[in-house]
C-alpha positions as CSV (number, residue, x, y, z in Angstrom):
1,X,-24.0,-49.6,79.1
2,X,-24.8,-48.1,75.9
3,X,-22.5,-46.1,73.5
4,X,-23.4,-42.7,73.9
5,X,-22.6,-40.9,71.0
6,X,-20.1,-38.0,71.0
7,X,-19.9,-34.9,68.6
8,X,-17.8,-35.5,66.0
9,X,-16.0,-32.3,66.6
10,X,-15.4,-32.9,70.3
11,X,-14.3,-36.2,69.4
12,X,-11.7,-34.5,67.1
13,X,-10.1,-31.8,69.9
14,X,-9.9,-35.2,71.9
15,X,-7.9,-37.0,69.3
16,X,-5.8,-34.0,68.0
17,X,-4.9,-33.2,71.5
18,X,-3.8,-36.6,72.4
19,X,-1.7,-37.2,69.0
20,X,0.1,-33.3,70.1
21,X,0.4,-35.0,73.7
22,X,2.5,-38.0,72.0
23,X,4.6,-35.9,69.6
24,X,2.8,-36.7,66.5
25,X,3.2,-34.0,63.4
26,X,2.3,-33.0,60.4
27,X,4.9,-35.3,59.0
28,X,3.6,-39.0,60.3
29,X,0.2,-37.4,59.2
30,X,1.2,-37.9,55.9
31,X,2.5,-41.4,56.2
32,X,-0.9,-42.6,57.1
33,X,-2.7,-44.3,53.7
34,X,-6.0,-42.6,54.8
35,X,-4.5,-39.2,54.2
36,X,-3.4,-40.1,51.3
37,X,-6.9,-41.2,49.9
38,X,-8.6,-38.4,51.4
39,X,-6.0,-35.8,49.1
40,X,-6.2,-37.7,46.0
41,X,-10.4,-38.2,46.3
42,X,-10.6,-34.2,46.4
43,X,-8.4,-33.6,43.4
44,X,-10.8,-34.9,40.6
45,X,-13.5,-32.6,41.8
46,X,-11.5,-29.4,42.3
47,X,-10.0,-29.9,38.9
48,X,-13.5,-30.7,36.9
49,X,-14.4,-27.2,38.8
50,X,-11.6,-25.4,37.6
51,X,-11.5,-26.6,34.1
52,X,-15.2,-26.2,33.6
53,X,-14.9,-22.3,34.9
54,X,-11.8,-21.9,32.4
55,X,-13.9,-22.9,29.6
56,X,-17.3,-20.9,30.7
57,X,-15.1,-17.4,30.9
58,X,-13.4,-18.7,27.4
59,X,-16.4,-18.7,25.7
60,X,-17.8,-15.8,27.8
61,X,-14.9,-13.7,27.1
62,X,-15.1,-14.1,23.4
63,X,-18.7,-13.8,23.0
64,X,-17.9,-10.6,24.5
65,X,-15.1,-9.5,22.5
66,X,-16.7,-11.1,19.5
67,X,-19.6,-9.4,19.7
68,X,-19.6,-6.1,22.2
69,X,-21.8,-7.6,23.8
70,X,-23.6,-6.4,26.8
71,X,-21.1,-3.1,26.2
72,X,-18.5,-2.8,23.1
73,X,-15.0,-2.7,23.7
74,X,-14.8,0.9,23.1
75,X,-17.0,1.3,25.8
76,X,-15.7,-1.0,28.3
77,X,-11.8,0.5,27.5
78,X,-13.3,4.2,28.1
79,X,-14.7,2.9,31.3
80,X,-11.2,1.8,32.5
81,X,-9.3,4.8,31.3
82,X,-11.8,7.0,32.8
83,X,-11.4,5.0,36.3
84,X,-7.5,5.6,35.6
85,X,-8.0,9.4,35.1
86,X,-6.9,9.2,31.2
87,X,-8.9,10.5,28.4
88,X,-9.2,7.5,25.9
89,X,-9.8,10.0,22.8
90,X,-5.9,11.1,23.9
91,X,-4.2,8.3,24.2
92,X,-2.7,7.1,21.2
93,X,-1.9,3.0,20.4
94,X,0.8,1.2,22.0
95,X,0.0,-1.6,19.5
96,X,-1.4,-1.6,15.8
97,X,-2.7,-4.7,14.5
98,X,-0.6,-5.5,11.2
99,X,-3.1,-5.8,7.8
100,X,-1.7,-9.6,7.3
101,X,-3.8,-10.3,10.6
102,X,-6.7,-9.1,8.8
103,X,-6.0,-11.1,6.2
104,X,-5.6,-14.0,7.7
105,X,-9.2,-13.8,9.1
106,X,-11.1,-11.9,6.6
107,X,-14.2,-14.1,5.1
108,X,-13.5,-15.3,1.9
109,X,-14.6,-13.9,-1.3
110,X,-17.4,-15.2,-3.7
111,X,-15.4,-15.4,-7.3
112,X,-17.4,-14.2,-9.1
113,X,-16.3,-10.6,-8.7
114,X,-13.3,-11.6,-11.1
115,X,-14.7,-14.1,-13.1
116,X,-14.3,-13.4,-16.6
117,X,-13.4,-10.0,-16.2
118,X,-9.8,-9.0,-18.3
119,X,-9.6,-5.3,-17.7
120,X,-11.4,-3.0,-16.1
121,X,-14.0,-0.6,-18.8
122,X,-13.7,2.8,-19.0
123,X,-17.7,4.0,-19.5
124,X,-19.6,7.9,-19.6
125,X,-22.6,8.9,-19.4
126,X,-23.9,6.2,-17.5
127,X,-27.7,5.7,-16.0
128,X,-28.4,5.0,-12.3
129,X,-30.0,1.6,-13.6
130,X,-27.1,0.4,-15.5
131,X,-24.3,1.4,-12.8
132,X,-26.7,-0.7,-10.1
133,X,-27.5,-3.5,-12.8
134,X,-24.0,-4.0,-14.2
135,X,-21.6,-2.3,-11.2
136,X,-22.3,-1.1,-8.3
137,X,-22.5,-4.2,-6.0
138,X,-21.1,-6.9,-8.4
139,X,-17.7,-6.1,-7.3
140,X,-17.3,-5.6,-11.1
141,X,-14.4,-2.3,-11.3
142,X,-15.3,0.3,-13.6
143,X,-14.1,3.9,-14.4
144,X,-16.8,6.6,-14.9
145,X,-14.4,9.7,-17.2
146,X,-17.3,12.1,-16.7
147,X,-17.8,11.5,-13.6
148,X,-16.8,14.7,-11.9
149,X,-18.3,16.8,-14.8
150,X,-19.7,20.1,-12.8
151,X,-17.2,19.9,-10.4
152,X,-14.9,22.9,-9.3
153,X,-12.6,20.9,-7.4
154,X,-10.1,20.3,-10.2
155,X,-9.5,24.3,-10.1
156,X,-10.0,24.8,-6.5
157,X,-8.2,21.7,-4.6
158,X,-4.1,22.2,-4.1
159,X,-1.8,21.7,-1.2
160,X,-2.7,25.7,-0.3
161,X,-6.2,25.0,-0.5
162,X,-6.0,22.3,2.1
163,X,-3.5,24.0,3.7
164,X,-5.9,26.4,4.7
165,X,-9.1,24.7,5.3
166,X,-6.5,22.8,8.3
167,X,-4.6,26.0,9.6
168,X,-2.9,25.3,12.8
169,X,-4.5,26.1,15.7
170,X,-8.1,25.9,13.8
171,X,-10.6,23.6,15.1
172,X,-10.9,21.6,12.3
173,X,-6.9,21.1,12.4
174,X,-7.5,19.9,15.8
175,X,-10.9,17.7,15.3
176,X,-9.2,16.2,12.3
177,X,-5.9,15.2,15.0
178,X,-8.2,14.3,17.6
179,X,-10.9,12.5,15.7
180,X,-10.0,11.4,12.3
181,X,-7.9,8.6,10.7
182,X,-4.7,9.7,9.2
183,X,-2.6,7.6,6.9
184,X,1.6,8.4,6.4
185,X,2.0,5.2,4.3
186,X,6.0,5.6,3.7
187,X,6.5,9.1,5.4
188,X,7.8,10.3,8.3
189,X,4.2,12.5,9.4
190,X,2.6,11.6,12.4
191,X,-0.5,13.4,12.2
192,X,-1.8,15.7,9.3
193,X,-0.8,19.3,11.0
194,X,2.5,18.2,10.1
195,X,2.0,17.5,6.8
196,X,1.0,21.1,6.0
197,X,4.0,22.2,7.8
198,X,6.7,20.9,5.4
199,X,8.7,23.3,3.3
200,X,7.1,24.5,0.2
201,X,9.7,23.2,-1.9
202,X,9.0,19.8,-0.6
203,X,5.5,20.3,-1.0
204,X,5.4,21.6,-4.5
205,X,7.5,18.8,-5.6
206,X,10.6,21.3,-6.4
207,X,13.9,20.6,-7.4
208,X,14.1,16.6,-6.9
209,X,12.3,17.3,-3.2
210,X,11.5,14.0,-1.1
211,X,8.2,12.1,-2.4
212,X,5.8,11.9,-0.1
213,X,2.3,10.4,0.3
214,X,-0.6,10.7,2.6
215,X,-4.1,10.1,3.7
216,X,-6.8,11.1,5.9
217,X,-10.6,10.7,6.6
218,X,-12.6,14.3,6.2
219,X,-14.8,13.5,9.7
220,X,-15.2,17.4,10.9
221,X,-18.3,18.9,9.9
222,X,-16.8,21.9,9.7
223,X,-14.4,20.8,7.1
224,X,-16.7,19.3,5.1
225,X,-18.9,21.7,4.7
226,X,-16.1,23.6,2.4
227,X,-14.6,20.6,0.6
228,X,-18.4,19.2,-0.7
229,X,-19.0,23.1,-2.0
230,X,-16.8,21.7,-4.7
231,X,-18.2,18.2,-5.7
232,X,-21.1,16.4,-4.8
233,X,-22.3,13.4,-4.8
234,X,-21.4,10.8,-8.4
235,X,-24.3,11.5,-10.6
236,X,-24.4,7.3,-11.2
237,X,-24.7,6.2,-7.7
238,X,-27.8,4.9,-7.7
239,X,-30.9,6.9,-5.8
240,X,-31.6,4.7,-2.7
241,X,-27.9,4.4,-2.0
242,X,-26.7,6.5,0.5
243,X,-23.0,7.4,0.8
244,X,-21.0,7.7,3.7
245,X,-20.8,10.6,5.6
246,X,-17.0,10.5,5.8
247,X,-15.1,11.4,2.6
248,X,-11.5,10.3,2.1
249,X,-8.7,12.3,0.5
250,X,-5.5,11.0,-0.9
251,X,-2.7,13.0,-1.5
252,X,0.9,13.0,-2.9
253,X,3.9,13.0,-5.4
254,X,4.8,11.0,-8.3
255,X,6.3,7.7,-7.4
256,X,4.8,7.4,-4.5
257,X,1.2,5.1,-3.6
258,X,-0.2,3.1,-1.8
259,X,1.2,-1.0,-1.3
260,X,-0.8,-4.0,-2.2
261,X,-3.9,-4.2,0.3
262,X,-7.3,-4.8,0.8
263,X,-9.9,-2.9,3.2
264,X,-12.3,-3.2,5.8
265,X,-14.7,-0.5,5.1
266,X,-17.8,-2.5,4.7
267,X,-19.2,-1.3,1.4
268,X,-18.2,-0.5,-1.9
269,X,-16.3,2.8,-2.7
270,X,-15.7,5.5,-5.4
271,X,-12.4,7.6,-5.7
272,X,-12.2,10.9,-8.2
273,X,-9.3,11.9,-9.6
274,X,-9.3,15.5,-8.9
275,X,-5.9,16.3,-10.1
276,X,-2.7,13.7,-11.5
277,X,-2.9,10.6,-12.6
278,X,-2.6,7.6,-11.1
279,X,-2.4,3.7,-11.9
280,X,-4.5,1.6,-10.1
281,X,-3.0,-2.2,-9.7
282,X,-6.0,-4.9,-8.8
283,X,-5.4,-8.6,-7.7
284,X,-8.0,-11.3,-6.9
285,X,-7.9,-12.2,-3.3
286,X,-6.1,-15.7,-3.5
287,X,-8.8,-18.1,-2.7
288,X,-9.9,-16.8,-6.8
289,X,-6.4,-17.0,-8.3
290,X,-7.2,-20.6,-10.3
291,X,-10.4,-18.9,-11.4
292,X,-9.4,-14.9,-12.4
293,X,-6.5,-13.1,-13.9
294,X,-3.6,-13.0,-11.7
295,X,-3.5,-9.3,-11.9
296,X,-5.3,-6.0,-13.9
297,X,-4.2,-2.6,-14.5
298,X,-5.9,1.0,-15.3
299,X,-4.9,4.7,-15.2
300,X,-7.3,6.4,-13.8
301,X,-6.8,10.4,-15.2
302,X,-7.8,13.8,-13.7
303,X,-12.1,13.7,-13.8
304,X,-12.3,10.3,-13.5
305,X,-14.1,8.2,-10.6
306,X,-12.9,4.6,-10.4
307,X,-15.3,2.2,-8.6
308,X,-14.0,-0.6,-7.0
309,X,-15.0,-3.3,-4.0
310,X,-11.9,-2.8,-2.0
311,X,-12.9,-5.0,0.5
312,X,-12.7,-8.2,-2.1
313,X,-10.3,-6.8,-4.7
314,X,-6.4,-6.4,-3.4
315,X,-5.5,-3.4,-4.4
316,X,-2.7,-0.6,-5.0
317,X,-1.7,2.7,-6.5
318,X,0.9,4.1,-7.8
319,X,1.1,8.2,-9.1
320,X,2.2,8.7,-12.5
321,X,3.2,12.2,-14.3
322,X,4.8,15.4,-12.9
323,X,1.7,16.5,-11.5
324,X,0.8,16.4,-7.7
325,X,-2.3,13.8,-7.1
326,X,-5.1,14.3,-5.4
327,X,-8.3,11.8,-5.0
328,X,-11.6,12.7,-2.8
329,X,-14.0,9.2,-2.0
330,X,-16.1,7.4,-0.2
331,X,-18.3,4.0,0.1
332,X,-22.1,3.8,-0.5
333,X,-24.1,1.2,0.2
């Protein structure tokens, strides 16, 4: 008679049920050889799958972190705090990235923003054409001493002044908390209403007070809109640049600065000295260290604008004097 063929899954139920009929587990199903092929045949495949979806999202996730691409990370993180019920613009960091990451992975720097230069030239008086020609995106540093000539700041900015301007409970006290960058550098403030709410002998550097030192970014329209009453833009920038619309002030006692760093800003800046003085310290990033001076110095005195490429020159600052300091920047591109 001839075979008549049976469905392989019927023929199965058949066999399973007789091997359960006999006694036979899971046990003396692994003894058999052909289970043992069977287990180690699949295992090469699985594993090419998994490794190859490992590497895909790798590269995928990176792209994407790399990049912001389809949606930047602000984006996507505002999309998860919203779906959590949290305002992102409230929260503040659990975990600040330390500069020597950044400086681990900045690019590194064409020399010859250093080459050949000793010291960095005090000039007035200077064109449009010869600031771009000569400065303005050499990386070359140069101090401009008329460069706030006009300007009413240096009789109008003073702790008070900007004491007022960011009253407590104003809205540009609380756009400046909410919005805006604040540095403390070696102080104790969290946030810049604080800062006005010292004690005015601290503030007014009385009787052997602590030092203190701070920074912020001027982001609030409405705040800047009565600081830029009282300077304007450098008279040597030249006329197709265009400066950023977020100023920087700088603020503090003698003895006190800013360490050794270097920025990620983008583009070039400019910093007045409105009132004090303070020494600027440059350094060559160290990739340019067999090819530049190891390190230059200037003073940079009350009307003065310093111009500097912060994000290739390693820089700090240190006040000098009795006198409170206070600087007002920006970049331009």
């Amino acid at each position: 008679m001839a075979d008549v063929k049976q469905d392989p899954k019927v023929l199965f139920r058949k066999i399973h049920q007789k091997a359960k009929t006999l006694g036979i587990t899971g046990d003396h199903y692994d003894m058999l050889e052909s289970v043992d092929y069977l287990r180690e045949s699949k295992k090469p495949y699985w594993t090419i799958i998994f490794a190859v979806t490992v590497v895909i999202s790798s590269v995928l996730l990176g792209v994407f972190l790399g990049t912001g691409w389809p949606l930047t990370n602000r984006t996507v993180a505002g999309l998860l705090y919203s779906a959590w019920g949290e305002d992102i613009e409230q929260e503040p960091c659990i975990f600040e990235i330390n500069e020597f990451i950044f400086d681990i992975f900045r690019p590194p720097t064409n020399c010859d923003i250093c080459r050949n230069i000793t010291e960095v030239v005090r000039v007035s008086n200077l064109s449009q054409e010869e600031f771009e020609r000569l400065y303005a995106y050499s990386g070359r540093p140069v101090v401009v001493t008329d460069g706030t000539a006009n300007w009413t700041a240096q009789t109008e900015f003073s702790f008070s002044f900007f004491k007022n301007v960011y009253a407590p409970g104003s809205p540009v006290l609380e756009s400046a908390t909410r919005d805006c960058q604040f540095f403390p550098y070696q102080t104790s403030f969290t946030n810049l209403g604080e800062v006005f709410e010292m004690e005015d002998q601290r503030a007014q550097l009385k009787d052997n007070a602590e030092p203190w030192y701070i920074g912020w970014s001027n982001c609030d329209p409405m705040a800047a809109n009565i600081l830029r009453k009282h300077y304007s833009r450098p008279y040597f920038l030249p006329k197709l640049a265009e400066s950023s619309k977020t100023d920087w002030i700088f603020m503090g006692s003698p003895g006190y600065g800013a360490n050794m760093h270097i920025d990620n800003v983008g583009n070039p800046s400019w910093q007045a000295q409105i009132t004090g003085t303070k020494r600027w310290t440059l350094e060559p990033p160290p990739e340019c260290y067999k090819e530049c001076v190891p390190r230059i110095e200037v003073v940079v005195k009350p009307g003065d604008i310093i111009v500097l490429d912060t994000n290739a020159w390693f820089h700090s600052t240190l006040i000098e004097g009795s006198d409170m300091s206070i600087t007002i920047g920006s970049e331009f591109d």
